[in-house]
Every structure is written in C-alpha cells, then in structure tokens.
N, C-alpha and C positions, 0 to 999 in steps of 0.2 A: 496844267495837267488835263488832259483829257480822260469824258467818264462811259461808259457804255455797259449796256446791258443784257445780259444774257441769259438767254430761256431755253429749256432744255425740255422737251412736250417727252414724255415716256408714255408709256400703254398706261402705267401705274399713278406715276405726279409728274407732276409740270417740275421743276427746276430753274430755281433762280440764282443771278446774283446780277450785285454791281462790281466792274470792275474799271481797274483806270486802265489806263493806257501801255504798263508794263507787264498786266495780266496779274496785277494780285486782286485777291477776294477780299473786297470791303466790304462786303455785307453778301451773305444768302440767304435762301429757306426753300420753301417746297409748300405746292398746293396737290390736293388730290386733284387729277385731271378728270373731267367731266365726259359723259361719251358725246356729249353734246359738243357741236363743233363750235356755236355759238357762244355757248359758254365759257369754252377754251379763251376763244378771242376777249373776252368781257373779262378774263382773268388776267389777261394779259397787260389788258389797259389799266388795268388796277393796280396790278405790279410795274410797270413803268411810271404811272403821275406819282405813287407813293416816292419814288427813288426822285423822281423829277423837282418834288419839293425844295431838296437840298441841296441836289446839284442835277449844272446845265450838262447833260444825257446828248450824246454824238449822236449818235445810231444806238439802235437795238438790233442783238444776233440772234439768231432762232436756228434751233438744234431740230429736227424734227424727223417721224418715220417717212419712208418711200420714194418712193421717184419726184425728184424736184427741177424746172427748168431753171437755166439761169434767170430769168425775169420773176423768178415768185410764184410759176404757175405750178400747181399740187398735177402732176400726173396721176399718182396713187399718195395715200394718207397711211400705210400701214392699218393699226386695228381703228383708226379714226375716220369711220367711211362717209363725216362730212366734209373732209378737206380732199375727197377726193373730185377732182374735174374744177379744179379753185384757184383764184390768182389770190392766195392767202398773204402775200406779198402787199397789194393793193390795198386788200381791204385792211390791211393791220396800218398803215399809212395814214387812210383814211381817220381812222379810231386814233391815234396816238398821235401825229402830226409829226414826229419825225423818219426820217430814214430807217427803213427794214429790209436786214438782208437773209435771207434764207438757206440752208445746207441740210442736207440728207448726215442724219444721227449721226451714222457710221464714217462717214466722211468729217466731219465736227471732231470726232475722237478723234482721226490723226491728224486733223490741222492742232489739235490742242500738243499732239505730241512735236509734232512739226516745227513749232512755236517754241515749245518749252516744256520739252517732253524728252522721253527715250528718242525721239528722232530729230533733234533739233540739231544733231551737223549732219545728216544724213540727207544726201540728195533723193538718192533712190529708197522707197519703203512701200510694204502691204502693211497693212492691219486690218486684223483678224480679231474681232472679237465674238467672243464664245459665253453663250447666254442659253436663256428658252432655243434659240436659233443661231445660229452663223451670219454673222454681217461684216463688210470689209470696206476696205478703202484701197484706193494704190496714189501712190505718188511719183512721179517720175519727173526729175532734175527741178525738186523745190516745190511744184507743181500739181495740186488735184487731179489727176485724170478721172473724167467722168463720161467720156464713150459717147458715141455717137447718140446714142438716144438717152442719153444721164442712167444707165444702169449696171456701169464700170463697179467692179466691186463689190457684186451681188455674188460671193461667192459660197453662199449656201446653197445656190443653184446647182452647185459643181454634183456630178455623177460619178460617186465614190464606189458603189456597190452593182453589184447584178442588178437586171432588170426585167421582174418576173410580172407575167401576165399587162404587158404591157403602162405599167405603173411607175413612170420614171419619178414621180416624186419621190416616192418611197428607197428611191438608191440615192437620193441625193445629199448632200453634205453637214444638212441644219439636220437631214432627220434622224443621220447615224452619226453625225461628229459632235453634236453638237450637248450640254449636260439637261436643255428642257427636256426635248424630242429622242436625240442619241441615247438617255441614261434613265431620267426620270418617267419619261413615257412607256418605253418600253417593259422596265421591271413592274410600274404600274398593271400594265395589260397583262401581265402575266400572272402577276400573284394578289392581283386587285385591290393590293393596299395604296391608300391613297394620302399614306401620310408619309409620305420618305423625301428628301430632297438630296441633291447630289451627293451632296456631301457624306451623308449618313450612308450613302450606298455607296461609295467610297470605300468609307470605313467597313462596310459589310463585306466589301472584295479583299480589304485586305487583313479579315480575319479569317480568310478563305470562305467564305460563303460560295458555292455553287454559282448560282445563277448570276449573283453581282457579279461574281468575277468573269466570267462571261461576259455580260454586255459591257461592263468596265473597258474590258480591252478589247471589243469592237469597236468601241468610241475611239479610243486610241488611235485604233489599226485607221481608222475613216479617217479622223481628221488626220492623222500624218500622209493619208495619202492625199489628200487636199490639199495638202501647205508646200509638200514634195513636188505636186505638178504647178504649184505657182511659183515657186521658186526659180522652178527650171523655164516656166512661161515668161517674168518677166526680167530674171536673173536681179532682186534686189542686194542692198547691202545689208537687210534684216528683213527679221520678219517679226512683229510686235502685234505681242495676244495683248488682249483686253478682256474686261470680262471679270466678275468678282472671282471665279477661278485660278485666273492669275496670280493672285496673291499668293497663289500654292508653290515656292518651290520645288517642290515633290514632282509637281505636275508639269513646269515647264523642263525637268530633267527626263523627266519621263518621255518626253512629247520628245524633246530631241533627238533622243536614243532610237524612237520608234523610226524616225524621219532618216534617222545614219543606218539602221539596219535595210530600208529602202533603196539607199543610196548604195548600201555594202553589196548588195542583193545582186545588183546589176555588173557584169563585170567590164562595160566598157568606162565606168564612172572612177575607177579611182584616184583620175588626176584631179578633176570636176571639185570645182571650189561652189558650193551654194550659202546660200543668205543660213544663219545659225538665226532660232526665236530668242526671243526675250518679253519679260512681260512687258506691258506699258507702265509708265509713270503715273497716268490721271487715272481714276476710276471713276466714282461717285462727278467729281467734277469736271471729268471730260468734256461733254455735251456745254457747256457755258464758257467755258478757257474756248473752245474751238470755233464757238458761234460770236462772239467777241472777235477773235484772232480774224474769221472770214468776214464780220463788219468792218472789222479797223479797213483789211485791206480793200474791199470793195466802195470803203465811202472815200477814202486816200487815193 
C-alpha cells in the first residue's frame, strides 16, 4: 500500500492528512496558517517528517490559492503575497526530500470529486464553489482544463451585472453571487452591522425582512446567471457547487429553479437539454482527497 500526503493552505488553516492510495483518511488535523510564507513552508515539513515517521510517504499533494504553473511555479498566492513570483514546488522538495506536486484549491476540489466524488463517472464537469468568493474548476473528458495561462476556472471573474462608472469588478460574479461579498458584505454596508453571516441573513429573508430579502435574491438572480452562461459555454453533464452552503437543500432547489426560469425565459430554449447542479460530495476534505488524487497521478 501506498501512503501520501495531503496539505490543504486555506486563507484560515493549513489542512492535513495522510492518506493511502485508495483515498481514505488515516489520520488528519489543521494548523493555523501563518501570513508568513516561510512559515507556511516550516509547517509543512513538520507535518510530513511527523507522518514520515511511521510510514514510507510517496509524494505530498498541495492544495493551494491562485495561479499555479504546471512545474510548481506560484504565478499569484491568493491572500499569501509570499508565494507570490515562487517555485514553491522546488523549494518544498528541497525542505522535505521527497516529490511535490502542486494544484490551484479550486481545481483540488473537483479532482477530489473526480476521484471519488459527486463526479466520479462524469467525463464532463464545472465546479463552482461558493465561499467569501466564487472559485471553479472545469473538467473536460476525465481531464483538468487549465487554459492557456493556468486561469481556466476563475469564474468569479464572470460579469453578471451592469457596469457602472466604469467599475467592472463590482458586476462581477464573487461580488454579487457569491455569500462573502454577494450577501454578507453588502447587508453589512448597508446597515453596518458586523455581526451577521449568511446564514443568519438567510433566515432574516425568509422571515421577510426587507432588505435581506432583497440581496438574498440578487445573489440568486447573479449566480444562476453565471452557472446558466457556463452551462451553455461548456455544455457539461453537471454542474457541482461546493462551499459549506451546499449542504443547504433548500438552496441547491433554489439555485436550480432560478437557472430553469433563465432557461424558460428564452423562447428559442425549450428543446435545449443543460447540465442540472448538484452539491459536491467533499467539503471540509476536499482540498487533501484532491491534492492526493493530483500527486498519485502526477508521480504515476
């Protein structure tokens, strides 16, 4: 049996495990992540000799924010601005002495689904997961697609909204679809409380609250017109949210209905078969099943 290990760098904690070779979880946990890049890396080595003690470790898989090249190089780090312009590949080789392979978060989540997931007989898939921001992945026949310059998938980027006084972030899809920026920022700006999280303002929409209910279902209306033009862009067989939202029922029925009323909308659509959402399978352990799954295959 083969053993490998998997690191999962979030804004918040590092994420670990061991795992073997058929993807179970033999052992995990979680370090607070440091803003220190260097640190990062000294935790890293820490948590692999610890595992390494007991058993002989293939590779290690690394889940991580932003733009990443195939060879290990950090184009961008996400909120970690010293892995940015870094062959973090290299130097974690260096420190640990065996094989390190590297994948962009959001791409880790659906090789984990890919693997042994909501997508695992599914040639064609997007995933969408729905956080602070909007992050995605696309798959096509088995396969990572990561775009001419590794930023396939960025589809928070997508431009859901008008575009006033020349401000295209502000129509883009993490800032209205998404429950940080879409839900929680904006009620925040408005009525300057700073203690609410989606969920609560959720529930404040649907005890009719004015104003939740309002941006409640701008979030809606954004991301289903996001998921609606990537449906139709890359015609998959699903489309699989992630995101501790997902857990919600409620919310992927919701999401669906908004996406079919889109589709009813149009009258040349109604032969028009598109990908229907589903939540994902992994949550919390995404990011380590998938950075795993991208070692096995890259050291194999």
């Amino acid at each position: 049996m083969a053993y490998y290990v998997g690191i999962d760098i979030g804004g918040t904690n590092i994420k670990y495990g061991l795992l073997d070779e058929l993807g179970t979880i033999l052992n995990n946990g979680c370090v607070k992540t440091s803003e220190k890049g260097e640190e990062i890396i000294v935790n890293i080595q820490t948590i692999v000799k610890k595992y390494a003690i007991d058993y002989e470790i293939t590779a290690v898989g690394i889940s991580a924010p932003g733009s990443i090249r195939d060879d290990g190089f950090m184009i961008t780090g996400g909120a970690i601005k010293d892995f940015y312009g870094i062959n973090l590949k290299e130097m974690l080789e260096a420190k640990i002495g065996l094989s390190v392979f590297l994948e962009n978060d959001a791409n880790c989540a659906a090789l984990a689904e890919l693997w042994l997931g909501s997508g695992k007989e599914k040639k064609h898939f997007l995933f969408a997961g729905i956080g602070t921001a909007v992050g995605g992945a696309i798959v096509i026949n088995g396969q990572l697609f990561k775009g001419a310059n590794f930023n396939a998938g960025e589809f928070g980027y997508l431009i859901v909204d008008s575009i006033n006084n020349g401000n295209t972030r502000m129509a883009t899809l993490s800032l209205n679809g998404s429950v940080g920026h879409g839900i929680v920022d904006k009620y925040e700006e408005i009525t300057n409380r700073k203690d609410l999280d989606g969920e609560t303002i959720h529930a404040l929409s649907k005890s009719g609250e004015e104003l939740a209910t309002k941006i409640v279902n701008e979030f809606y209306y954004a991301l289903a017109k996001g998921i609606f033009n990537l449906t139709l862009a890359f015609d998959p067989e699903i489309v699989l949210i992630g995101g501790a939202i997902s857990k919600d029922k409620n919310f992927i029925i919701r999401l669906q209905k908004e996406i079919d009323d889109l589709q009813n909308g149009h009258r040349d659509m109604g032969t028009v078969k598109i990908a229907r959402v589903k939540a994902c399978h992994f949550l919390n352990d995404a990011g380590i099943v998938g950075a795993v799954y991208h070692a096995m295959s890259k050291h194999n």
